[in-house]
TIVO-2410 file (N, C-alpha, C; in nm, 3 decimals):
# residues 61
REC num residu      c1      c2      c3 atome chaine
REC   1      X  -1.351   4.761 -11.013     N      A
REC   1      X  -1.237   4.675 -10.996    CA      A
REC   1      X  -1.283   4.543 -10.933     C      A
REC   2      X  -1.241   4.405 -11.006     N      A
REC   2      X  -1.273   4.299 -10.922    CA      A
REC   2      X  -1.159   4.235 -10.892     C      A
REC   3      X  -1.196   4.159 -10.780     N      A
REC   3      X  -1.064   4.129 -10.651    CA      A
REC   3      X  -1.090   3.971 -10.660     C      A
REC   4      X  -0.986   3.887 -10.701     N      A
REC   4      X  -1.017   3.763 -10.722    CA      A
REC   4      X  -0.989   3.705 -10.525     C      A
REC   5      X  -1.088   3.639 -10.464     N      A
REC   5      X  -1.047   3.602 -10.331    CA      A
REC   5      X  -0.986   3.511 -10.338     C      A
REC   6      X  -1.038   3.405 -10.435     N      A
REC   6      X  -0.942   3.262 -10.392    CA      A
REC   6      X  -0.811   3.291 -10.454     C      A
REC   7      X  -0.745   3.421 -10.555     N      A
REC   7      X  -0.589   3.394 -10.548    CA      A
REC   7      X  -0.553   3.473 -10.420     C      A
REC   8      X  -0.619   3.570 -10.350     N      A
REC   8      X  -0.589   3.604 -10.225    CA      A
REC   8      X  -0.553   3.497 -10.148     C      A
REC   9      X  -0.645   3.412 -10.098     N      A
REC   9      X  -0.688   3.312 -10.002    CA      A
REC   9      X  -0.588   3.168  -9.995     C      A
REC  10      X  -0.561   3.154 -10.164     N      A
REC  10      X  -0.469   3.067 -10.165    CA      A
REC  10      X  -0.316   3.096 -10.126     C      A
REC  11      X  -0.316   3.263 -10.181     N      A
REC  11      X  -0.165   3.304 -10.147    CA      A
REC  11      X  -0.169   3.284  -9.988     C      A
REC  12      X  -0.238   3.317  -9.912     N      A
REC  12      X  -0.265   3.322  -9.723    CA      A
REC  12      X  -0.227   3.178  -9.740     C      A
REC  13      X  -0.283   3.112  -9.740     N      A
REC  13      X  -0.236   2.955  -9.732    CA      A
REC  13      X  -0.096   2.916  -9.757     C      A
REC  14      X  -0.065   2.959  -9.861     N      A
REC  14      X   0.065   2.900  -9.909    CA      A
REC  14      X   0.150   2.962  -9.777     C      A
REC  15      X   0.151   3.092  -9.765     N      A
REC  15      X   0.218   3.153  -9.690    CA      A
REC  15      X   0.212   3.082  -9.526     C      A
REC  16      X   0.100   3.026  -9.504     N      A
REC  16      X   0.088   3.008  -9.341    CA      A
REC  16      X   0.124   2.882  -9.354     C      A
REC  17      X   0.106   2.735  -9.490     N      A
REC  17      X   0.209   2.685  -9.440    CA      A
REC  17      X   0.339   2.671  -9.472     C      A
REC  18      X   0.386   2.791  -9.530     N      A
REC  18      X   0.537   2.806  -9.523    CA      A
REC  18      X   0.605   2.830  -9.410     C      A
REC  19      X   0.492   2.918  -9.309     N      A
REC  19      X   0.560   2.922  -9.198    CA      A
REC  19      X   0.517   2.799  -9.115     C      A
REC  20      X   0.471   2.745  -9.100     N      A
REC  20      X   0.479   2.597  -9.056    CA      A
REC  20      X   0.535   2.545  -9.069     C      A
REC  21      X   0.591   2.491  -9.179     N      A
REC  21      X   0.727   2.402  -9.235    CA      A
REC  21      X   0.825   2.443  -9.177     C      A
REC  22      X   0.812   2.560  -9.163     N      A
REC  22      X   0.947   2.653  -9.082    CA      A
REC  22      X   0.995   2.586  -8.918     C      A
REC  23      X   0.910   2.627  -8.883     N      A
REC  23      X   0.843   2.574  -8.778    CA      A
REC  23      X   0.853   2.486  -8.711     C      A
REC  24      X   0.876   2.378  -8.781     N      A
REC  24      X   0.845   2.227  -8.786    CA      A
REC  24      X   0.987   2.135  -8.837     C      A
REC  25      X   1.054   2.268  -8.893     N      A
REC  25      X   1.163   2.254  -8.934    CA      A
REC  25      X   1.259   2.261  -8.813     C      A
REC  26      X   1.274   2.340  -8.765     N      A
REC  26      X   1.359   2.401  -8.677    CA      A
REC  26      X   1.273   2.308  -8.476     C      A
REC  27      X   1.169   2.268  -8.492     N      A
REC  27      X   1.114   2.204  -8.406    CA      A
REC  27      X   1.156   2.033  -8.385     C      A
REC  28      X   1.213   1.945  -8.486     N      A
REC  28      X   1.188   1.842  -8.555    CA      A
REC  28      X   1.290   1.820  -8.577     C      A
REC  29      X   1.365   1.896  -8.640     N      A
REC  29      X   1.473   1.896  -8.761    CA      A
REC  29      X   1.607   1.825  -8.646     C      A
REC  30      X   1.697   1.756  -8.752     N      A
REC  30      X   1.807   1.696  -8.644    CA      A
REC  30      X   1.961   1.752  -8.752     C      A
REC  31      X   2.050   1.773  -8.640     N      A
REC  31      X   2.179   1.812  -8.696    CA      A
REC  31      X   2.217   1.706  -8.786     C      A
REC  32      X   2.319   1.766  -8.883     N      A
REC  32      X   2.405   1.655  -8.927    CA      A
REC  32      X   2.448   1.598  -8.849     C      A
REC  33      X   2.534   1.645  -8.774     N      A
REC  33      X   2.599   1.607  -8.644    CA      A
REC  33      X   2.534   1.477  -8.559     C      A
REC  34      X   2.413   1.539  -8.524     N      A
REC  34      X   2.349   1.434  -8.480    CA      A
REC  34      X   2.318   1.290  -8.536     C      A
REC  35      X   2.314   1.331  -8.688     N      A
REC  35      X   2.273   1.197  -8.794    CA      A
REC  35      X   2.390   1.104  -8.807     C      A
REC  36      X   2.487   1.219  -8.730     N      A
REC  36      X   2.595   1.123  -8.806    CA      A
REC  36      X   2.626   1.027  -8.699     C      A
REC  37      X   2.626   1.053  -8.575     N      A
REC  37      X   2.699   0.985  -8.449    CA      A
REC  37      X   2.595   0.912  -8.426     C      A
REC  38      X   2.456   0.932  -8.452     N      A
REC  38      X   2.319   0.761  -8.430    CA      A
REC  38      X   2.376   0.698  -8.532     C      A
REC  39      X   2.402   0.716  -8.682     N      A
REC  39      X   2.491   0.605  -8.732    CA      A
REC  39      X   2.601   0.548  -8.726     C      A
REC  40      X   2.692   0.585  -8.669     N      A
REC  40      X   2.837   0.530  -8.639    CA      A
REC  40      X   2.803   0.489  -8.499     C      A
REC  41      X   2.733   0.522  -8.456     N      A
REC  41      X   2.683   0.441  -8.287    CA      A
REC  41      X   2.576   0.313  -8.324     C      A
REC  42      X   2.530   0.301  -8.450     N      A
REC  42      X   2.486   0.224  -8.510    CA      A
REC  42      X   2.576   0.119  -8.563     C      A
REC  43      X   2.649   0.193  -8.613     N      A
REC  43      X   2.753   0.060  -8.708    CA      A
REC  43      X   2.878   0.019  -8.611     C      A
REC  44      X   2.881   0.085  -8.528     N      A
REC  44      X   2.984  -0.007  -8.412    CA      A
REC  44      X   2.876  -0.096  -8.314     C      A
REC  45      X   2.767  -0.085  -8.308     N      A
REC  45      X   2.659  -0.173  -8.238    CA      A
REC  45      X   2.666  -0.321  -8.336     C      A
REC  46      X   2.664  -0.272  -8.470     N      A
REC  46      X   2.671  -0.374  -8.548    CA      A
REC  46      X   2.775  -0.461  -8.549     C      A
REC  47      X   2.889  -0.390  -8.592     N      A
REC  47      X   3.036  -0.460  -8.556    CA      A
REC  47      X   3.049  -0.532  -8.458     C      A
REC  48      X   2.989  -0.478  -8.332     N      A
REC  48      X   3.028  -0.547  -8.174    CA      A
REC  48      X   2.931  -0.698  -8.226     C      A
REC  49      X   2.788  -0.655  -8.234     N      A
REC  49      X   2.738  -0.775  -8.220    CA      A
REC  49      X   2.757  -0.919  -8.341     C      A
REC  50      X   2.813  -0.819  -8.463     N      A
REC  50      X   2.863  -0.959  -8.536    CA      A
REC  50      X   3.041  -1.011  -8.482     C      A
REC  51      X   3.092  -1.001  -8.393     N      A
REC  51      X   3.200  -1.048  -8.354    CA      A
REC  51      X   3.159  -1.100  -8.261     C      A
REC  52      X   3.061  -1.120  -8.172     N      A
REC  52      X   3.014  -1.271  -8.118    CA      A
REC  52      X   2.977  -1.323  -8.136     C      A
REC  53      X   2.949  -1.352  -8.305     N      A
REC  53      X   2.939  -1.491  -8.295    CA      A
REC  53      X   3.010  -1.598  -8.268     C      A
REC  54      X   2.923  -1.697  -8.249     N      A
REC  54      X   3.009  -1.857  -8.180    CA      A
REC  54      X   3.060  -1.937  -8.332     C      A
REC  55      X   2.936  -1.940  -8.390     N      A
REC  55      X   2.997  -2.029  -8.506    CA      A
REC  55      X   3.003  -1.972  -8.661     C      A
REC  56      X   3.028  -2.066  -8.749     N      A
REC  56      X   2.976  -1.984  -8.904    CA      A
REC  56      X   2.863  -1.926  -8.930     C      A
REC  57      X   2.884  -1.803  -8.961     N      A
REC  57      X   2.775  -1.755  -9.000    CA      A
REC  57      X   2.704  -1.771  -9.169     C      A
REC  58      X   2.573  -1.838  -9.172     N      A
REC  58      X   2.528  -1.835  -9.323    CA      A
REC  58      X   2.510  -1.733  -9.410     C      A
REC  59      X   2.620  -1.709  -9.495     N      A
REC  59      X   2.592  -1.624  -9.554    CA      A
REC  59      X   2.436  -1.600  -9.666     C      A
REC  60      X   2.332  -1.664  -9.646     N      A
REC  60      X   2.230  -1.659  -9.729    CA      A
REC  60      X   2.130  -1.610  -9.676     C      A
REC  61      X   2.161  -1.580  -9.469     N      A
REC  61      X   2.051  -1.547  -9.382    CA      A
REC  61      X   2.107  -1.402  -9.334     C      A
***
């Protein structure tokens, strides 16, 4: 009987970094929740700071 190693070796791999991704996932990873309120804390940052302006703003810049 012959035993191929590298489809062994590659399956070990795939597998270790699946659990990495995992990993890395859950280490890393950000809520919706979270994504959502840095952008709406974003776009009222925006709002605030385009309502002071002093004069016309160019629309080409």
């Amino acid at each position: 009987m012959v035993i191929n190693l590298n489809k062994y070796r590659k399956q070990r791999e795939r597998a270790e970094a699946e659990q990495r991704a995992a990993e890395n996932r859950v280490r890393f990873g950000r809520s919706k929740a979270a994504r959502t309120k840095d952008l709406q804390e974003r776009q009222r940052t925006e709002k605030s700071i385009d309502g002071k302006h002093l004069g016309e703003r160019d629309p080409e810049t």
